[in-house]
Backbone as XML, in Angstrom:
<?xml version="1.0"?>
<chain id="A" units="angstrom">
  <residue number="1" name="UNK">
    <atom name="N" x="-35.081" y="49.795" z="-3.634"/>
    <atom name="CA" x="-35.364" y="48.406" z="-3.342"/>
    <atom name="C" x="-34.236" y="47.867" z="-2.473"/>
  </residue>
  <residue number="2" name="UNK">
    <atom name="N" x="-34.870" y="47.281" z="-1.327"/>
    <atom name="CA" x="-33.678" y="46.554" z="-0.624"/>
    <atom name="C" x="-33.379" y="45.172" z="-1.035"/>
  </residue>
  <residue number="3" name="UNK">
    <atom name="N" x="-32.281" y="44.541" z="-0.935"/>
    <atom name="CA" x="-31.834" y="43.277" z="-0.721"/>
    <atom name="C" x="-31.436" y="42.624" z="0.218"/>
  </residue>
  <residue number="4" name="UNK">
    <atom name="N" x="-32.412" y="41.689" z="0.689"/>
    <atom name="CA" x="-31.704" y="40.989" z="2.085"/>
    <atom name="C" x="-30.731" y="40.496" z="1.407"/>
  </residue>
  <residue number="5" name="UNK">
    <atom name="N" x="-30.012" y="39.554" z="2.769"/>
    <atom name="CA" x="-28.832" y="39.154" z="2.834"/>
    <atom name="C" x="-28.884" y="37.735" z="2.236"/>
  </residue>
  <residue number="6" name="UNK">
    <atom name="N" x="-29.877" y="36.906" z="2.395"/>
    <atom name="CA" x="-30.160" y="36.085" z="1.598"/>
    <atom name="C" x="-29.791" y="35.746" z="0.029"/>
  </residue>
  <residue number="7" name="UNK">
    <atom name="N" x="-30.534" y="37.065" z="-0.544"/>
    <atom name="CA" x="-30.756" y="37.504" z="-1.919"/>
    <atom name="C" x="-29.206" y="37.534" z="-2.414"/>
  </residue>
  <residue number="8" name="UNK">
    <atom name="N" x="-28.555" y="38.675" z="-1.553"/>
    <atom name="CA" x="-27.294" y="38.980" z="-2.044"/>
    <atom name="C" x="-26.400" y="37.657" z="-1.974"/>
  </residue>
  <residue number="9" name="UNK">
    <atom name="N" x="-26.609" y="36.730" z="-0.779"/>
    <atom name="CA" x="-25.508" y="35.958" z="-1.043"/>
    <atom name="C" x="-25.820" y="34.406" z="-1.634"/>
  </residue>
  <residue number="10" name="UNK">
    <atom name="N" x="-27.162" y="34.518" z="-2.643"/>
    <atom name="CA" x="-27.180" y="34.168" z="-3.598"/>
    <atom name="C" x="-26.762" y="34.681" z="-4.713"/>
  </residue>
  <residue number="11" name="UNK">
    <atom name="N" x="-26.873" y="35.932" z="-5.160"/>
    <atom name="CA" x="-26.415" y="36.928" z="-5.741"/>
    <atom name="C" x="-24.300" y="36.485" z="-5.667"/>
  </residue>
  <residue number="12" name="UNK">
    <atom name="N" x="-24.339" y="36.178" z="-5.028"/>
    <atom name="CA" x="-22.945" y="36.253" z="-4.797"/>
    <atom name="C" x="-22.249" y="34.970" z="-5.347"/>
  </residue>
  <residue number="13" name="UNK">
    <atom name="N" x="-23.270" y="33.571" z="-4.726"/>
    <atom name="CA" x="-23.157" y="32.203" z="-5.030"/>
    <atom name="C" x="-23.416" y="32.391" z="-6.928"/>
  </residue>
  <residue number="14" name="UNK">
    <atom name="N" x="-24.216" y="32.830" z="-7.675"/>
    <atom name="CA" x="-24.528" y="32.611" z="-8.883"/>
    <atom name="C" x="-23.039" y="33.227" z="-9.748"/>
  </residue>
  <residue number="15" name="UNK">
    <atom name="N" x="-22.604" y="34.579" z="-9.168"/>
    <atom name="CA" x="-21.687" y="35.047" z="-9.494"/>
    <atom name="C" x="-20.118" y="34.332" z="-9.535"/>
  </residue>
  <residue number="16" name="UNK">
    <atom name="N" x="-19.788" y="33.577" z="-8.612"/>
    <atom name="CA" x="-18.844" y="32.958" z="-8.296"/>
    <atom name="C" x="-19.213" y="31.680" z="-8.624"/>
  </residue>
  <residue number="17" name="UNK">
    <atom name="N" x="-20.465" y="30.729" z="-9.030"/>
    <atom name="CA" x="-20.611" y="29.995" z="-10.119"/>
    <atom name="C" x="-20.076" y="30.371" z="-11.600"/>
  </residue>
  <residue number="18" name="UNK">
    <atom name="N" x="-20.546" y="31.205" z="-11.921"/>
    <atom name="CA" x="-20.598" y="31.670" z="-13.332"/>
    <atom name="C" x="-18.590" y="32.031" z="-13.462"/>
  </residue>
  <residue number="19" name="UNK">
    <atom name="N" x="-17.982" y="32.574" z="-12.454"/>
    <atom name="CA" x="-16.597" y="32.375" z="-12.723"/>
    <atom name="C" x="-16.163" y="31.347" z="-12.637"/>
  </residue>
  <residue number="20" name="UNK">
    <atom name="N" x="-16.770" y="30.452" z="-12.042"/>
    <atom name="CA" x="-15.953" y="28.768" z="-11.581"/>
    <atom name="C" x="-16.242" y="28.336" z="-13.247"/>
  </residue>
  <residue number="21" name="UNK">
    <atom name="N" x="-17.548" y="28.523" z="-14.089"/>
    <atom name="CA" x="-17.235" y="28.290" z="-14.928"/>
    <atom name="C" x="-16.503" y="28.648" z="-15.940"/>
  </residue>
  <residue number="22" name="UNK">
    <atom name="N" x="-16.429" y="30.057" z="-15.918"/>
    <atom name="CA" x="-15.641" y="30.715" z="-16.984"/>
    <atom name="C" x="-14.042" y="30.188" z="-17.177"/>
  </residue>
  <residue number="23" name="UNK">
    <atom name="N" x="-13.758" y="30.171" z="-15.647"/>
    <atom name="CA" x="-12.663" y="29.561" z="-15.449"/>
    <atom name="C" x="-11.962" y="27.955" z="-16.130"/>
  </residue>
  <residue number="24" name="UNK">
    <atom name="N" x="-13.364" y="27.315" z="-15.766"/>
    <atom name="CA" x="-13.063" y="25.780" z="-16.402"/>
    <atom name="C" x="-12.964" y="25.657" z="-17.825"/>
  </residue>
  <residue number="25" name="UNK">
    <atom name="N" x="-13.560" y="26.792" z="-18.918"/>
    <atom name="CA" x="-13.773" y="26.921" z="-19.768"/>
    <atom name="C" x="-12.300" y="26.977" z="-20.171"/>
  </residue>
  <residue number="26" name="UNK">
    <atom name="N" x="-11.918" y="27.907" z="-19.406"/>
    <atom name="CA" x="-10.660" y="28.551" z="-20.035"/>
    <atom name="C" x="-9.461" y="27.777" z="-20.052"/>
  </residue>
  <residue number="27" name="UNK">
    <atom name="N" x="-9.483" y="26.717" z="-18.843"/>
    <atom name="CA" x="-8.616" y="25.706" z="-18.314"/>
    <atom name="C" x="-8.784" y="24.665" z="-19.570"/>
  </residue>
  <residue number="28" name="UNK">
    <atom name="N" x="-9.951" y="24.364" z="-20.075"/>
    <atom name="CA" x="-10.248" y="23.533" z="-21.047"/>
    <atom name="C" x="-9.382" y="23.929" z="-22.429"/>
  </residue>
  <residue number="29" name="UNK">
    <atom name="N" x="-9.677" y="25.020" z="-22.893"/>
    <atom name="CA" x="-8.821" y="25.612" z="-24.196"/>
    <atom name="C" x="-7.600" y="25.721" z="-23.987"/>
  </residue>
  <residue number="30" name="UNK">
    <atom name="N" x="-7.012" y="26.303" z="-22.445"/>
    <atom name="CA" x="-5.485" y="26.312" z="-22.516"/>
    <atom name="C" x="-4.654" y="24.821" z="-22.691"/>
  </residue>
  <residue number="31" name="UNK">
    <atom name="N" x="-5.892" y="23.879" z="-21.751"/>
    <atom name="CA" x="-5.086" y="22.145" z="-22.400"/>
    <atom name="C" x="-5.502" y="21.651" z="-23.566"/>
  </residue>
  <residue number="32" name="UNK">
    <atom name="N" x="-6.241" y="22.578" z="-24.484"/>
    <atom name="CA" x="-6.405" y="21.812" z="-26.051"/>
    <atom name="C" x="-4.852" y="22.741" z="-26.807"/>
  </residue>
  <residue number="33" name="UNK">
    <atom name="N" x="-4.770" y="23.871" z="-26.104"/>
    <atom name="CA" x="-3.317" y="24.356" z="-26.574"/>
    <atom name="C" x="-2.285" y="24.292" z="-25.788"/>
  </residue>
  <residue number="34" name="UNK">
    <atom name="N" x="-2.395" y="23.357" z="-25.200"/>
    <atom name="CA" x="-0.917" y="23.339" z="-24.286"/>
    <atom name="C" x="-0.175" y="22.337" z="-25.369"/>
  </residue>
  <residue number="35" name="UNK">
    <atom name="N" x="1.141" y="22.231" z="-24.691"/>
    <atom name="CA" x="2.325" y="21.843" z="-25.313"/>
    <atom name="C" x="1.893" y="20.172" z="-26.445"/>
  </residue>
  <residue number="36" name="UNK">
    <atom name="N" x="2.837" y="20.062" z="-27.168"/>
    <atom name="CA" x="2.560" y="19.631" z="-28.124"/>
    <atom name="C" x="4.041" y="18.733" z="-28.699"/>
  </residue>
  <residue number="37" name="UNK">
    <atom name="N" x="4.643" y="18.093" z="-28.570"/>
    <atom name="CA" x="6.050" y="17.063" z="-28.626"/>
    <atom name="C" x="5.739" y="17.547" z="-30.405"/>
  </residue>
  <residue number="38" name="UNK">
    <atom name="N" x="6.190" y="18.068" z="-31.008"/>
    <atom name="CA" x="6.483" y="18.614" z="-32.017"/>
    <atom name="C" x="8.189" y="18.399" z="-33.438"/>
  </residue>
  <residue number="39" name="UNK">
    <atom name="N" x="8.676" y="18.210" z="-34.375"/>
    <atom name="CA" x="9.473" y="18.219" z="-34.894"/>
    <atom name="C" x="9.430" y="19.119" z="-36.171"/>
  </residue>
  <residue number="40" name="UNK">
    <atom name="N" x="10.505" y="20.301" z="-35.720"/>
    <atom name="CA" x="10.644" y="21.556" z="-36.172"/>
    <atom name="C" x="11.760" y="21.563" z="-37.086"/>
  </residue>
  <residue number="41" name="UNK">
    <atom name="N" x="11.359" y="21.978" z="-38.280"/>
    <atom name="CA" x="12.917" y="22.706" z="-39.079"/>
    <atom name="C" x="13.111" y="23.435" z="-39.418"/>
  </residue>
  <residue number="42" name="UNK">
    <atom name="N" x="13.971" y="24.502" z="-39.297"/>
    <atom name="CA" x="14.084" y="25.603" z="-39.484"/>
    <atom name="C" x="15.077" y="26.527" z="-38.974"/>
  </residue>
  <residue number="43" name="UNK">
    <atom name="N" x="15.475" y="27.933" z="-39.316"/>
    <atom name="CA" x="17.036" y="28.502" z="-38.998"/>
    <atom name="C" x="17.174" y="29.018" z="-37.427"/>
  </residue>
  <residue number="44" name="UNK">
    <atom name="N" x="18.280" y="28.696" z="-36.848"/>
    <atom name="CA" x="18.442" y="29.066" z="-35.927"/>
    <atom name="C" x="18.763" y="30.286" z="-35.853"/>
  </residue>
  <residue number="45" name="UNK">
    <atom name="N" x="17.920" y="31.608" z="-34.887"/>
    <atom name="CA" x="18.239" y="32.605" z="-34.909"/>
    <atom name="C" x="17.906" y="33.569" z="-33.524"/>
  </residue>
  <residue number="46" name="UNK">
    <atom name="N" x="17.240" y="35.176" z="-33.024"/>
    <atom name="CA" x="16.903" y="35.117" z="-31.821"/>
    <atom name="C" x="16.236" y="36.174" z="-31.864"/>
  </residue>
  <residue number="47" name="UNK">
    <atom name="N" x="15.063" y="36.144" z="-31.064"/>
    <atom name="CA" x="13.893" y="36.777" z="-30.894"/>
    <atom name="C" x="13.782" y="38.377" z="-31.125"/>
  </residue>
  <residue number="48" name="UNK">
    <atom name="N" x="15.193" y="39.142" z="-31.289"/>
    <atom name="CA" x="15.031" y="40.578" z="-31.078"/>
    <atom name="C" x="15.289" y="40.814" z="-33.089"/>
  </residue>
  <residue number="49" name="UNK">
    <atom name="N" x="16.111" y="39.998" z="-33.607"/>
    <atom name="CA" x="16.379" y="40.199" z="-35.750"/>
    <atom name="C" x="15.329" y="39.050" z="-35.906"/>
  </residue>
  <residue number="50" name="UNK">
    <atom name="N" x="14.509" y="38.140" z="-35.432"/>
    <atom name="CA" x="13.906" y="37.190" z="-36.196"/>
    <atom name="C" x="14.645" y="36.793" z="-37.462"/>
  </residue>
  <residue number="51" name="UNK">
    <atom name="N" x="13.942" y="36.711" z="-38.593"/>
    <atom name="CA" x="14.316" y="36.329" z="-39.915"/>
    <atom name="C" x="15.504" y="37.107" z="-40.488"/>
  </residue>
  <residue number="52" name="UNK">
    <atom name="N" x="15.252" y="38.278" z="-39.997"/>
    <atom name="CA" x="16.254" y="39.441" z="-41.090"/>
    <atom name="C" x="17.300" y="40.232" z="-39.816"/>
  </residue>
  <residue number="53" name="UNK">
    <atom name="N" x="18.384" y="40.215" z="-39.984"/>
    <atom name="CA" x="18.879" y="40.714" z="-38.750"/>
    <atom name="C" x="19.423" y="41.506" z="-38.837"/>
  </residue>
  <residue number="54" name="UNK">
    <atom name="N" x="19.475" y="42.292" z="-37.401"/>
    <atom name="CA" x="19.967" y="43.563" z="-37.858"/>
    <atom name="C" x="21.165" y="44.347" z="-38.184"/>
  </residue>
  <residue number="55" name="UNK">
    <atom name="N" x="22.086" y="43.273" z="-38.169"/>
    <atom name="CA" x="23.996" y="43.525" z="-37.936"/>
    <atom name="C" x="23.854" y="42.941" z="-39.573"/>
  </residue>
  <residue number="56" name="UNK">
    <atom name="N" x="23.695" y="43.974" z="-40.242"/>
    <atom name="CA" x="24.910" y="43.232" z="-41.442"/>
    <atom name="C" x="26.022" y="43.313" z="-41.986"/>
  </residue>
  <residue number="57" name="UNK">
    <atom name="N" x="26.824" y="43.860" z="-40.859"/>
    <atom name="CA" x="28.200" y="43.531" z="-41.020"/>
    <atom name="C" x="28.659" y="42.534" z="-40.175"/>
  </residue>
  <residue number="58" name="UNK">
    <atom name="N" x="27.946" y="41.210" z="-39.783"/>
    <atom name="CA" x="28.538" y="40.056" z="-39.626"/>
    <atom name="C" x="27.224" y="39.164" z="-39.485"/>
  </residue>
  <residue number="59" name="UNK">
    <atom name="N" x="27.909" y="38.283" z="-39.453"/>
    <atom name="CA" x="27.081" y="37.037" z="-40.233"/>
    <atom name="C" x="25.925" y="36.729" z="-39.024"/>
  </residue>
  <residue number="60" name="UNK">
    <atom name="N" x="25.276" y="35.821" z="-39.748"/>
    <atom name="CA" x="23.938" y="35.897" z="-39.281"/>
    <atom name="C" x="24.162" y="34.836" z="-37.793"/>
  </residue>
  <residue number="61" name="UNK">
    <atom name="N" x="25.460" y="33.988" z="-37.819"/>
    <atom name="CA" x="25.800" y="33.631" z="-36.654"/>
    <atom name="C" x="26.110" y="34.279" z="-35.604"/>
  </residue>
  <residue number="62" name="UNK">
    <atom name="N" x="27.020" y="35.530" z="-35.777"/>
    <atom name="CA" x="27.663" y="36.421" z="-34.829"/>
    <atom name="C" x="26.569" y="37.638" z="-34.504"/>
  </residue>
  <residue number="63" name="UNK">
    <atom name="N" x="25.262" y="37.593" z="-35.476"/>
    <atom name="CA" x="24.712" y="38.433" z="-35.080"/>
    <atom name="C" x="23.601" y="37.918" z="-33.919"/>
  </residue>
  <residue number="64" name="UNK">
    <atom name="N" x="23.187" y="36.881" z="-34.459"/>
    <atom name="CA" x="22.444" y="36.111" z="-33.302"/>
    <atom name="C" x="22.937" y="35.361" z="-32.112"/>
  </residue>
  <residue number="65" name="UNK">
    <atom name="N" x="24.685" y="35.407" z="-31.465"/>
    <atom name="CA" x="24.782" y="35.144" z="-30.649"/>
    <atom name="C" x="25.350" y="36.898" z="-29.831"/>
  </residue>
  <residue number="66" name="UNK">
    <atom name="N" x="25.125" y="37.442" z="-30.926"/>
    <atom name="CA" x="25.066" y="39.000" z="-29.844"/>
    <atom name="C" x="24.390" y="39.413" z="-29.525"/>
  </residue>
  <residue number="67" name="UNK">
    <atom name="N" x="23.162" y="38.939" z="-29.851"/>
    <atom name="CA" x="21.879" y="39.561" z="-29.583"/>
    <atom name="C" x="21.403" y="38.659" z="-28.477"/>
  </residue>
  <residue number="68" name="UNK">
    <atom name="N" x="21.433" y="37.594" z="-28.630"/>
    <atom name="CA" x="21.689" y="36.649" z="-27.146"/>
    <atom name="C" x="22.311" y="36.709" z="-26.090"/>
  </residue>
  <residue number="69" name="UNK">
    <atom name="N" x="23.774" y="37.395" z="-26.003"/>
    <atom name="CA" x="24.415" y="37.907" z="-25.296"/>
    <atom name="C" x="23.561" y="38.847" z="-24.487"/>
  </residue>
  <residue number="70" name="UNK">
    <atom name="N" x="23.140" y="40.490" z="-25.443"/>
    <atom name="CA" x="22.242" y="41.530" z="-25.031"/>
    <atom name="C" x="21.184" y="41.295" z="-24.300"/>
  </residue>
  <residue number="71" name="UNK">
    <atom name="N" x="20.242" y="39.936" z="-24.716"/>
    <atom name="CA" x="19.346" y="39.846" z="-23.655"/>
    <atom name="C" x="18.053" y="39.538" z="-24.565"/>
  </residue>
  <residue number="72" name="UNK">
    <atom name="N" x="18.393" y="38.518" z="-25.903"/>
    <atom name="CA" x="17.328" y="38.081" z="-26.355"/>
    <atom name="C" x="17.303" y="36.666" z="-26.281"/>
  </residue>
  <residue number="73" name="UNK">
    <atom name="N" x="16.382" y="36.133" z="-26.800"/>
    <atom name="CA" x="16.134" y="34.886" z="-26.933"/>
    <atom name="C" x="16.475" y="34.307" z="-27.752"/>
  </residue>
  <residue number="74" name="UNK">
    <atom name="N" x="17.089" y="32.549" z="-28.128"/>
    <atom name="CA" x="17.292" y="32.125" z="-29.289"/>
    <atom name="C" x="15.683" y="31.952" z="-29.849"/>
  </residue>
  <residue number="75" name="UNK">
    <atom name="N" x="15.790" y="31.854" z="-31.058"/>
    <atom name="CA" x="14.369" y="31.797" z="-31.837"/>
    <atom name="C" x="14.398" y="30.770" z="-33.336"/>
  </residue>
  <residue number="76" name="UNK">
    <atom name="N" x="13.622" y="30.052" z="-33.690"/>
    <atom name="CA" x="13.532" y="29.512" z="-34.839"/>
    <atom name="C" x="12.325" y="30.209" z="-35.689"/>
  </residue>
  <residue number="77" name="UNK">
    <atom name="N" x="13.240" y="30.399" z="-36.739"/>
    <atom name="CA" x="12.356" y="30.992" z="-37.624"/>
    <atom name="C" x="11.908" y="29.932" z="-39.144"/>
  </residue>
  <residue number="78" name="UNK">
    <atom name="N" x="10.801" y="29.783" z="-39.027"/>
    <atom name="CA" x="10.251" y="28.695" z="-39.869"/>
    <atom name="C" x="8.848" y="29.097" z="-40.890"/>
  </residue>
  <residue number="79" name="UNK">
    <atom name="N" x="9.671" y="29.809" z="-41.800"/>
    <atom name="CA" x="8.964" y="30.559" z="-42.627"/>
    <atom name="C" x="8.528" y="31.598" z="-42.448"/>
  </residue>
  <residue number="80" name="UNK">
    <atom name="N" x="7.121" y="32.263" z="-42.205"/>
    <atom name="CA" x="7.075" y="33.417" z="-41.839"/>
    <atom name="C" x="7.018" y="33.395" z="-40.283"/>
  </residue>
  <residue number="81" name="UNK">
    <atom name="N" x="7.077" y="32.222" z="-39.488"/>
    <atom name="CA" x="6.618" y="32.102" z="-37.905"/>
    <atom name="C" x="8.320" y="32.112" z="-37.455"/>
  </residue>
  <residue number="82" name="UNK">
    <atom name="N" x="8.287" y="32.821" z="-36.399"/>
    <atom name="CA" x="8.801" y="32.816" z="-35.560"/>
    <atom name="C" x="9.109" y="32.723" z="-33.939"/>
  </residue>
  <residue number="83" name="UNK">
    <atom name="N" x="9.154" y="31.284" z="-33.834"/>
    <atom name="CA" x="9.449" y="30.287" z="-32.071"/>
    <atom name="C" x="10.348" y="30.763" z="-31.220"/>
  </residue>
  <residue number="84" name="UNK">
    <atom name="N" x="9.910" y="31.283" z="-30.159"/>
    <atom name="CA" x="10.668" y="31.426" z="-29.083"/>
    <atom name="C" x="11.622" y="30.459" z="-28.238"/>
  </residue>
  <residue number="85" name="UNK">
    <atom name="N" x="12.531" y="30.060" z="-28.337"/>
    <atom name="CA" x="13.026" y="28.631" z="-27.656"/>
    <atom name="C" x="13.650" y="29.020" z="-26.134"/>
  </residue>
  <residue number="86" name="UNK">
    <atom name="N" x="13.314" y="28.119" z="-25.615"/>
    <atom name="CA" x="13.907" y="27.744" z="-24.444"/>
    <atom name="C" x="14.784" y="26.363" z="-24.404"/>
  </residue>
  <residue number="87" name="UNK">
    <atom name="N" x="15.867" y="26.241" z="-23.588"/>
    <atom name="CA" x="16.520" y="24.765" z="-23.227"/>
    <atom name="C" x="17.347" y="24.707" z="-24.544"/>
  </residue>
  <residue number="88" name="UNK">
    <atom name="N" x="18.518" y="23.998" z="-24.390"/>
    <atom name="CA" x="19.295" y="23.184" z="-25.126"/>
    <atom name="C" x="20.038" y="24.569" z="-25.805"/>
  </residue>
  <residue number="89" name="UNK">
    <atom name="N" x="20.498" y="25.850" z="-24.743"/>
    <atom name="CA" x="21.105" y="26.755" z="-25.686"/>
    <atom name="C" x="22.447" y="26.489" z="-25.863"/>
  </residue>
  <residue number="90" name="UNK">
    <atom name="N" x="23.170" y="25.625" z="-25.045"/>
    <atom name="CA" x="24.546" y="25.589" z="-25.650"/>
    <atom name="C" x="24.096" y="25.150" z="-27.372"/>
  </residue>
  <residue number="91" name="UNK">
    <atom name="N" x="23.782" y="23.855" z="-27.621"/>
    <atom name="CA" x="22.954" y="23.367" z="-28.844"/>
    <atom name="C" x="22.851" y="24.632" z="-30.119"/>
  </residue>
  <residue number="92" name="UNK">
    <atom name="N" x="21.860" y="25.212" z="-29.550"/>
    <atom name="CA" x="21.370" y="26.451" z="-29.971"/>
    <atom name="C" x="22.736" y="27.522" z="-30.032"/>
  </residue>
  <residue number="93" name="UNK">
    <atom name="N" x="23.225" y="28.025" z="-29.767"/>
    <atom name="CA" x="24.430" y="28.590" z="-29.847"/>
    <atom name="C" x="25.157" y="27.670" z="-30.964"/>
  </residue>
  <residue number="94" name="UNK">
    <atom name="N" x="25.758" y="26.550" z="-30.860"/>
    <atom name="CA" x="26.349" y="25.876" z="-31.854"/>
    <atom name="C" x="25.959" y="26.050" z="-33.282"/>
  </residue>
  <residue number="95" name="UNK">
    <atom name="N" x="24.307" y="26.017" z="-33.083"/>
    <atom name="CA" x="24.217" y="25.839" z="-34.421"/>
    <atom name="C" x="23.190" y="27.391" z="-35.169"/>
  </residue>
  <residue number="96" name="UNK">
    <atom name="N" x="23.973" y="28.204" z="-34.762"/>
    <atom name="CA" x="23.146" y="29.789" z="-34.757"/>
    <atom name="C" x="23.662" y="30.224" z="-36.159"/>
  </residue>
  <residue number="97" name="UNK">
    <atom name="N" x="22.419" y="30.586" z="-36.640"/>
    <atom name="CA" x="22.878" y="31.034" z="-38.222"/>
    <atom name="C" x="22.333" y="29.879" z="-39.225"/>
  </residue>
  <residue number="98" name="UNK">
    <atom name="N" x="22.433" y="28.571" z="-38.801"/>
    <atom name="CA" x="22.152" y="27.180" z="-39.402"/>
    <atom name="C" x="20.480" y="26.428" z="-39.611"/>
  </residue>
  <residue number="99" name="UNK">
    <atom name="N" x="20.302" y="25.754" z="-40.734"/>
    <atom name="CA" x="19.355" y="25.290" z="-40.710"/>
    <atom name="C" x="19.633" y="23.939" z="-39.169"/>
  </residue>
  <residue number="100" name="UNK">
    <atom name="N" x="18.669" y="23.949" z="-38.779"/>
    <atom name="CA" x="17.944" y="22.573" z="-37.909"/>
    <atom name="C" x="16.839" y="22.275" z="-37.980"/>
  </residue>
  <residue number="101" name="UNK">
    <atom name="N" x="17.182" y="20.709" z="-37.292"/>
    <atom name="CA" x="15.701" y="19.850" z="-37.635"/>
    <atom name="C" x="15.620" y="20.039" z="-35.677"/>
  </residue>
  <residue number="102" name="UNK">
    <atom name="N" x="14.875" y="20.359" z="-34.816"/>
    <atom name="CA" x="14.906" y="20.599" z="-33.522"/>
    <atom name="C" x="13.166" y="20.119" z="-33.329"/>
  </residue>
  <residue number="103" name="UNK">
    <atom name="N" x="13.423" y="19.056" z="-31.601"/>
    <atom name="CA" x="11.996" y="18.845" z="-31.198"/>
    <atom name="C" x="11.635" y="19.280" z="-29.978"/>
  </residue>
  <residue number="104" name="UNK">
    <atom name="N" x="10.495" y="19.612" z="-29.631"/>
    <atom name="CA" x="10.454" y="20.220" z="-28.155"/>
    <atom name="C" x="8.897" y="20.355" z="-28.011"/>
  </residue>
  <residue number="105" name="UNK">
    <atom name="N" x="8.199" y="21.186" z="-26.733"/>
    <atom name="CA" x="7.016" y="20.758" z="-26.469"/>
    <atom name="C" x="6.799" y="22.303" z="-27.282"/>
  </residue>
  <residue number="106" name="UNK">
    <atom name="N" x="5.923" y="22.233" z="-27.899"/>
    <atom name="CA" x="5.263" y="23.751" z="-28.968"/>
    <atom name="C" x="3.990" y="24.069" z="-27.921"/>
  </residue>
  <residue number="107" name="UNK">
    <atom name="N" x="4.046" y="24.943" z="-27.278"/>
    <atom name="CA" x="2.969" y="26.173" z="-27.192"/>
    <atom name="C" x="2.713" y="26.921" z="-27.639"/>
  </residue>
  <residue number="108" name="UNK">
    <atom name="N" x="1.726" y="27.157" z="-28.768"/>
    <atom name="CA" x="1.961" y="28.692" z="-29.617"/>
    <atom name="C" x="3.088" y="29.381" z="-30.466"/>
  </residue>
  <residue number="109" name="UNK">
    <atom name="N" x="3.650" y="30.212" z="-29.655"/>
    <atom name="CA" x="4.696" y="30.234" z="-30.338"/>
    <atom name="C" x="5.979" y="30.166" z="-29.769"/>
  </residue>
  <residue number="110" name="UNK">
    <atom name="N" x="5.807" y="29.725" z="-28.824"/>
    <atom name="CA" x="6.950" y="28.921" z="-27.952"/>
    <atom name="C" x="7.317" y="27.387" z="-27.967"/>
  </residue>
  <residue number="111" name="UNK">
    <atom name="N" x="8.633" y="27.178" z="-27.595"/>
    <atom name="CA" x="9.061" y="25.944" z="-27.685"/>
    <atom name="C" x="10.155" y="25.532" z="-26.569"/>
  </residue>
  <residue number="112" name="UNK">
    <atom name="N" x="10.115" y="24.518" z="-26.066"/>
    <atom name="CA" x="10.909" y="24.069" z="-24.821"/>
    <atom name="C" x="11.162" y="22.819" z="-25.449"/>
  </residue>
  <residue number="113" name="UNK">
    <atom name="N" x="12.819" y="23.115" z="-26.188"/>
    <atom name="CA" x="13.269" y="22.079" z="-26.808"/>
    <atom name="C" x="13.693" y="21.109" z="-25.825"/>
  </residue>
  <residue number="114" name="UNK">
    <atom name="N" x="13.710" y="19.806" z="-27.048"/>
    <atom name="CA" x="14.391" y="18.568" z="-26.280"/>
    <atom name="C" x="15.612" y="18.019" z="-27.076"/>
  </residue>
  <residue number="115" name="UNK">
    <atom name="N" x="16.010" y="18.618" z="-28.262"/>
    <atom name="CA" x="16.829" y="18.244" z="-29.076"/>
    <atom name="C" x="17.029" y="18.985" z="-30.353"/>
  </residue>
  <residue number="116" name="UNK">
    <atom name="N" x="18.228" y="19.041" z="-30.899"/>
    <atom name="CA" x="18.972" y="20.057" z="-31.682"/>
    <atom name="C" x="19.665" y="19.243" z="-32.701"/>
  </residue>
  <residue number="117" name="UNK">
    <atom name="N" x="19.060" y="19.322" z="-33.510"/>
    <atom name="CA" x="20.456" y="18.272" z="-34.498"/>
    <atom name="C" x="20.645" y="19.328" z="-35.928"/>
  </residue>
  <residue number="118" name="UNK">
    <atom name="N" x="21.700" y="19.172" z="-36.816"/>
    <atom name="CA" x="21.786" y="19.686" z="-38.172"/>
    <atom name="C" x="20.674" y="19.151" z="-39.443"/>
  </residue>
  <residue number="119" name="UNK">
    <atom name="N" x="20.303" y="20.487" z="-39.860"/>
    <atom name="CA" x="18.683" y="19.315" z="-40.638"/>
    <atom name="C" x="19.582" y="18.666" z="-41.813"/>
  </residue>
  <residue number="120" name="UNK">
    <atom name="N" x="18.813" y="17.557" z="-42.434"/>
    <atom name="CA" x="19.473" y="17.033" z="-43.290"/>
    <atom name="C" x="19.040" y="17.017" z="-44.604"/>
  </residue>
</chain>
C-alpha cells in the first residue's frame, strides 16, 4: 500500500500533536511538583553517609565536612528521607553534625535553601 504525501504529512501532523500533548501533560505534573517554600527540621549531614556515616572514628561533624570536601553534597536527613541541599553551605558547614530548623524551595528530594538556623 502506498501513502501519498498528503496522508503521511498528516500522519506526521497527528504525531507531533499527540507529543505537543504528551509534552504539556508532563509540563503540567512537573509544576504541580515543582518547588515548594517549605520549613525543614532535621540533621545536618551529606549525600554520600546520609543518616549513618561512614567514618566512625570522628564525629559525625568531621565526617560530613569530609565527605563534602571529597565531592558530596550537604544533605538533611529527616527521618527516613534524605534532602539534597543546595545554597547556604557556609551555614551548612557550621552547623554539620547538628539538628536544624532550615527553609528552602523542596523539589522532591531536593532543596535550594534560603535559611539555616539551630532548631529549637
Amino acid at each position: 500500500m502506498k501513502i501519498s504525501f498528503v496522508s503521511q504529512a498528516s500522519w506526521f501532523a497527528a504525531i507531533a500533536l499527540a507529543a505537543a500533548f504528551a509534552l504539556a501533560g508532563h509540563s503540567a505534573v512537573a509544576q504541580s511538583e515543582s518547588s515548594k517554600t517549605q520549613t525543614l527540621t532535621g540533621t545536618v549531614s551529606d549525600t554520600h553517609c546520609g543518616a549513618k556515616h561512614a567514618m566512625t572514628n570522628v564525629s559525625a561533624a568531621e565526617c560530613t565536612r569530609m565527605c563534602v570536601k571529597t565531592g558530596s553534597k550537604y544533605a538533611l536527613v529527616v527521618g527516613d528521607k534524605v534532602y539534597t541541599l543546595t545554597g547556604h553551605e557556609k551555614d551548612l558547614d557550621k552547623y554539620a553534625g547538628q539538628t536544624v530548623s532550615l527553609q528552602g524551595a523542596v523539589t522532591g528530594e531536593n532543596v535550594k535553601v534560603t535559611s539555616v538556623s539551630p532548631a529549637s
